[in-house]
N, C-alpha and C positions, 0 to 999 in steps of 0.2 A: 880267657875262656877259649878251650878247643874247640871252636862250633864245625860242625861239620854240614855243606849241602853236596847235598845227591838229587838227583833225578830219578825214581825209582818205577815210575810209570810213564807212559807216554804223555810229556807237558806235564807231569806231577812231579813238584819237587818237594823232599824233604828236607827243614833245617833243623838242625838237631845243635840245645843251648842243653852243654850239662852243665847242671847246679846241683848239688846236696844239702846247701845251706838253708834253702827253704822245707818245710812243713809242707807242702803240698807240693803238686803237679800241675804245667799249664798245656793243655794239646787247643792246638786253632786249624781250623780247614777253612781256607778261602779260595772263591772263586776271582780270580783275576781278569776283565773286561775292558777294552776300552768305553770310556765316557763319552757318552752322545746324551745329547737332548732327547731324542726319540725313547731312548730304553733307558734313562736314567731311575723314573719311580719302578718301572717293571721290578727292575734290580734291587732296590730298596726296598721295594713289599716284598720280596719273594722271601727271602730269610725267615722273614717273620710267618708268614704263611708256613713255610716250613716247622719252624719250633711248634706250630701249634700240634704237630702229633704224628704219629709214624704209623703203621700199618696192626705194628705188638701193639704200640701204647697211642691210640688213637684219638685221646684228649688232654688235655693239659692234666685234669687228675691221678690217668694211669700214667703218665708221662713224668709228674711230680713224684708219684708213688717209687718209679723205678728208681728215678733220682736218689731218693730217702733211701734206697736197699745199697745205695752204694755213696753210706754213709755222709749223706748231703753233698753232691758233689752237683755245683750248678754248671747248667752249658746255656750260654746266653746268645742271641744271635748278634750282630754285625753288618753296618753300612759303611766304608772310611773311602774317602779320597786319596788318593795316594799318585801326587803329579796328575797324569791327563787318564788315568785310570780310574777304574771304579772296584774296591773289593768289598766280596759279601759273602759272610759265612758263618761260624760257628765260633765261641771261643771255650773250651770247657775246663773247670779247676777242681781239682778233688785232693782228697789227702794222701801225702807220699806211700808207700807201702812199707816203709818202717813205721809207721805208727797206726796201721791197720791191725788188727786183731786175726790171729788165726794164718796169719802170712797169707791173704788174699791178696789179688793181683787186681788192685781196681783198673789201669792205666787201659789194658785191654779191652775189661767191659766198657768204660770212660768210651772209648777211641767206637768200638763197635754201634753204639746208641747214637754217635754223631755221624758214623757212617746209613746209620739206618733215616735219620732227619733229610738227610740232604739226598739216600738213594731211595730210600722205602717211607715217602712220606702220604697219609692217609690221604686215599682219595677215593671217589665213588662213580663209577661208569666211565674210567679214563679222565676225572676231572680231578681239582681240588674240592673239595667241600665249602657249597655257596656261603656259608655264613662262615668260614674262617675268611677264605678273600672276601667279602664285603666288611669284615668287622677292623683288620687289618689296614682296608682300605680305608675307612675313616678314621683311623689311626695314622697313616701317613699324612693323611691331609691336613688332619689335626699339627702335627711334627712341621709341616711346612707352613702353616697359618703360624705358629709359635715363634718363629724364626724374627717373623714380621713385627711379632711384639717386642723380641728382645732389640729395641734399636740398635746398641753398639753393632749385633751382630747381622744385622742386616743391613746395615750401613759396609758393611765389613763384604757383604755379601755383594749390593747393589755395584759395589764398585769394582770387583771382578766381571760381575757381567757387563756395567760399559768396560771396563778396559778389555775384557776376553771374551766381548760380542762374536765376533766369528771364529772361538777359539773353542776348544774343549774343555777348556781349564776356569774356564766363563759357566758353567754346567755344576748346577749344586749337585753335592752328593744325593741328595732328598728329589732329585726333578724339580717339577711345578706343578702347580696347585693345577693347570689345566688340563696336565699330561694324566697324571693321579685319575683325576675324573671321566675318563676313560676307559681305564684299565676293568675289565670281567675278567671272569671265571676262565673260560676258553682264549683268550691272547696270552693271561698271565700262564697258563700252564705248556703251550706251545712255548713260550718264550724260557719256562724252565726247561724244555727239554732241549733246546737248543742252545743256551747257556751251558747245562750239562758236556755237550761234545764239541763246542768250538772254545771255553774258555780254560786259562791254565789254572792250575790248581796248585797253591801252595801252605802245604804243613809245615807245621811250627810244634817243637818239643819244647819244653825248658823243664828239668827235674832229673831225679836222680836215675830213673831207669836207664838202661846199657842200648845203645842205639842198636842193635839187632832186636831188641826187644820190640823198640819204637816200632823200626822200618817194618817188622813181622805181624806187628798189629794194625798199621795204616795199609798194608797192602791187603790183609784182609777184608780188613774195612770198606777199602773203594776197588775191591775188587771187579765190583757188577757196573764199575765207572765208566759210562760208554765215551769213547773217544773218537770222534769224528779230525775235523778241517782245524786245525786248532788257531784260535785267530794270538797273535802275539801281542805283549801289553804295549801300548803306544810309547811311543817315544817322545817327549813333548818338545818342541819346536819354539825356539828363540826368535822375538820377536823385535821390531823397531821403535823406537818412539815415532807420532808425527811429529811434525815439524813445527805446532804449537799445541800443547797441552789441549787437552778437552774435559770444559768443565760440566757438569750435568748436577744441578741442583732441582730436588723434589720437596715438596712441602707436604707436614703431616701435623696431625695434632699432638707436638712433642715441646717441653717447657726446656730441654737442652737441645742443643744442636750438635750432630754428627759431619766431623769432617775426616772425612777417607780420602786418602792420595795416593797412587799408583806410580809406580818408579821402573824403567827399561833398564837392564844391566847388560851392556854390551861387553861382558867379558868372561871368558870359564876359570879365572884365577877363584873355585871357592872359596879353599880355606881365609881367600883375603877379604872376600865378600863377606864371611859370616864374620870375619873383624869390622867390617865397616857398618854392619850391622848392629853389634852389638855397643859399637862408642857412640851410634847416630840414637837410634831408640830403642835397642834389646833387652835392656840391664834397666835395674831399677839405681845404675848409678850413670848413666847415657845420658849425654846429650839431651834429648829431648824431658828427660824424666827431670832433670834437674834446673834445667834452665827455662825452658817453655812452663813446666805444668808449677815447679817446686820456687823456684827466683820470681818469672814472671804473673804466676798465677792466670795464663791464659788458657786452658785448658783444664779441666775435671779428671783428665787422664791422657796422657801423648805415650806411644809403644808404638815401633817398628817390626817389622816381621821382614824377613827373608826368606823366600820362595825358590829354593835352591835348584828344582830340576827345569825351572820354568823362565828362572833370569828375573825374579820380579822382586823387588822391596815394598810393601806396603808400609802405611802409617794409618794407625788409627786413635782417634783424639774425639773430646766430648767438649764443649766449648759452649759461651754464652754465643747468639747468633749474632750481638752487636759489637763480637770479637774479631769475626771472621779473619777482615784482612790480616788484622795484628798478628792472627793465630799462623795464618796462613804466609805471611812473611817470615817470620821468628823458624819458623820452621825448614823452610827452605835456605836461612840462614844458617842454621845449624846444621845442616847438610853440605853447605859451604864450607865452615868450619872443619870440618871433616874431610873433605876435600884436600885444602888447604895444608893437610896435618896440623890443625889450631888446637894444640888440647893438651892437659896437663903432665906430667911425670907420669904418675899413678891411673892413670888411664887405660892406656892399653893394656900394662899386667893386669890391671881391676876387669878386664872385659875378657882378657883372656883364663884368668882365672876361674870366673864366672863360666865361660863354655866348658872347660875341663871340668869342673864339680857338676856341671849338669852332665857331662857324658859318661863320669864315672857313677855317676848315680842309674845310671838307667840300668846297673846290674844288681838296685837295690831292689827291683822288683819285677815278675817274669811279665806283668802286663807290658812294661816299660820296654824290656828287651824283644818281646813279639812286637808288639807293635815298632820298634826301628826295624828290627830286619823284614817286615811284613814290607816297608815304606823303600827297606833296600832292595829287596827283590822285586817289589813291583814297579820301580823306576831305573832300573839296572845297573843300581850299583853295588859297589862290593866290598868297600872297608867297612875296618869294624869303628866299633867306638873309639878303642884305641889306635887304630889308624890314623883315624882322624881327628882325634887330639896329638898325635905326633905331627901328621901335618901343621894342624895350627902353631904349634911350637916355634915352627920353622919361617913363619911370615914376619918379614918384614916391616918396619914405618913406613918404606917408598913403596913396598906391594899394596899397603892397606889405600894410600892416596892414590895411586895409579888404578886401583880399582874402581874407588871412590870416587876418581874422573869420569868415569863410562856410564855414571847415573843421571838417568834423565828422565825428568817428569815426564809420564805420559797423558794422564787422566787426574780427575778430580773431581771428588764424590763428595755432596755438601747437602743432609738433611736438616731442612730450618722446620720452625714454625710457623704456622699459617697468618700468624698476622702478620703487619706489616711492621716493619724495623723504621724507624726516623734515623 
């Protein structure tokens, strides 16, 4: 893929993914922020408040309506985390213009309607309209109480914010339920319009239009884009382990138990980190999948994640609660293993394999390619997919263990149930 980025406004950049192979078109406008506690739901409800209507189409009706004239083409909003960032914006898909009727140009109108949501969106005496932000607002609240029920993922959750308590990266995409309940009419709209000129802004193509086409219709679009002090996306900052582990268990009324464990990676060797990822708990043929949840049956589910801009491995596992330690050994075992280079023939080609099918696949579909380069531009980096599958190619067994050595627990997140364990 020839992708091409440009700068094409002040702090606005455009990437431009040509495909012909797909049926439709994908255009995405995101505001790029860094992530704080204080303006985390701001930024969350504001999209939505936005989608609810523009100045033309002032309610979700006529808003629908225009939609349907340009032959169902939805534009959905967006909240995503991306490293110590926050992006929020628009994403819109409509059908290619080979297969339009009458050689109409939807990509234009498409691009115009989302320039109108985010620059011309309905409001009444300089405000938002009280009952889109209060309805919106119980809406996000709702989205962050939800979080709470899914245990896995709030467990998942809980344990970022002990281990990235004074960190950014510790900061749900969503806020908190406290910040939420705050937020009016008059802060959320100031805080749009200062979002508008201090954050950067990045477009996303993927489809068959000719990039003069694109760039002619987003310059249009954000043309009335006021540009003030533009703050830059954070860079997110490597951190240490303490010097023992910190455990924080909470008890709720839950009949499994959630054990989340946080891991330090004291090294930038990636492409060796997402191998040590993937033989420790990434693959559904890892380490942990096989021996912990599949041999042992101590766990309901063991999966590893690596947190590439941030230096962090998580683990997240569902367990009986009077598995704990079992669970909790077996696992840092198998991270020894790993260590070690303890592991079969067929291992590392099976892990490596596994990454290259995933990253060749992310051109099977345009959500999949906006979203990594949304992920690469907002944490600064710049290979492609295929970049970095040639990287991984190039790692070594002594890279994947030398990496493998720099992990080191930091925290440890353990949801039990409220009665008592014999």
């Amino acid at each position: 893929m020839n992708e091409i980025r440009k700068e094409i406004m002040e702090e606005v950049y455009l990437t431009y993914l040509p495909a012909d192979k797909f049926k439709t078109g994908e255009l995405s406008i995101q505001m790029v922020t860094p992530l704080r506690k204080e303006t985390a739901g701001l930024n969350a409800m504001l999209p939505a408040v936005l989608r609810r209507g523009t100045m033309r189409c002032p309610d979700m009706e006529s808003l629908a309506a225009a939609l349907d004239r340009l032959y169902g083409a939805q534009i959905d909003y967006t909240v995503r985390k991306k490293g110590e960032n926050q992006c929020v914006g628009f994403v819109a898909g409509f059908i290619d213009d080979a297969y339009v009727p009458a050689n109409e140009k939807l990509m234009e109108q498409v691009c115009r309607l989302m320039g109108e949501l985010l620059l011309d969106p309905v409001t009444r005496n300089g405000r938002f309209l009280p009952a889109y932000v209060e309805g919106e607002k119980s809406n996000l609240i709702d989205a962050i109480r939800a979080i709470r029920n899914d245990k896995r993922d709030y467990a998942d959750l809980r344990l970022l914010q002990e281990m990235c308590a004074d960190e950014p990266y510790g900061v749900s995409r969503l806020g908190d339920e406290e910040s939420a309940q705050h937020i009016n009419n008059q802060k959320l709209y100031q805080h749009y319009q200062n979002l508008l000129t201090t954050s950067r802004v990045e477009v996303f193509y993927c489809g068959s239009c000719s990039w003069e086409r694109v760039e002619s219709a987003v310059l249009e679009a954000l043309s009335a884009l006021p540009r003030g002090v533009v703050e830059m996306p954070a860079v997110a900052q490597l951190s240490l382990p303490p010097e023992e582990p910190r455990l924080v268990t909470e008890e709720m009324d839950v009949t499994q138990g959630k054990l989340s464990m946080g891991f330090r990676c004291d090294n930038t060797d990636i492409p060796a980190m997402i191998m040590v990822n993937l033989l420790f708990g990434g693959s559904s043929n890892s380490k942990l999948f096989l021996n912990v949840r599949e041999k042992l049956s101590l766990c309901y589910y063991a999966s590893s994640s690596f947190h590439r801009v941030k230096g962090i491995m998580t683990v997240s596992s569902g367990i009986e609660t009077k598995d704990y330690q079992k669970a909790y050994d077996e696992i840092l075992k198998q991270l020894q293993a790993v260590q070690r280079g303890d592991w079969e023939e067929w291992e590392v080609p099976g892990a490596l394999s596994t990454m290259i099918n995933s990253l060749q696949s992310l051109s099977d579909t345009q959500g999949g390619l906006e979203n990594f380069y949304l992920g690469q531009a907002a944490t600064g980096q710049a290979e492609a997919p295929e970049d970095l599958a040639a990287q991984l190619r190039q790692v070594t067994e002594e890279r994947i263990m030398a990496s493998a050595g720099t992990v080191k627990l930091d925290t440890v997140y353990f949801l039990k149930g409220k009665e008592d364990v014999q």
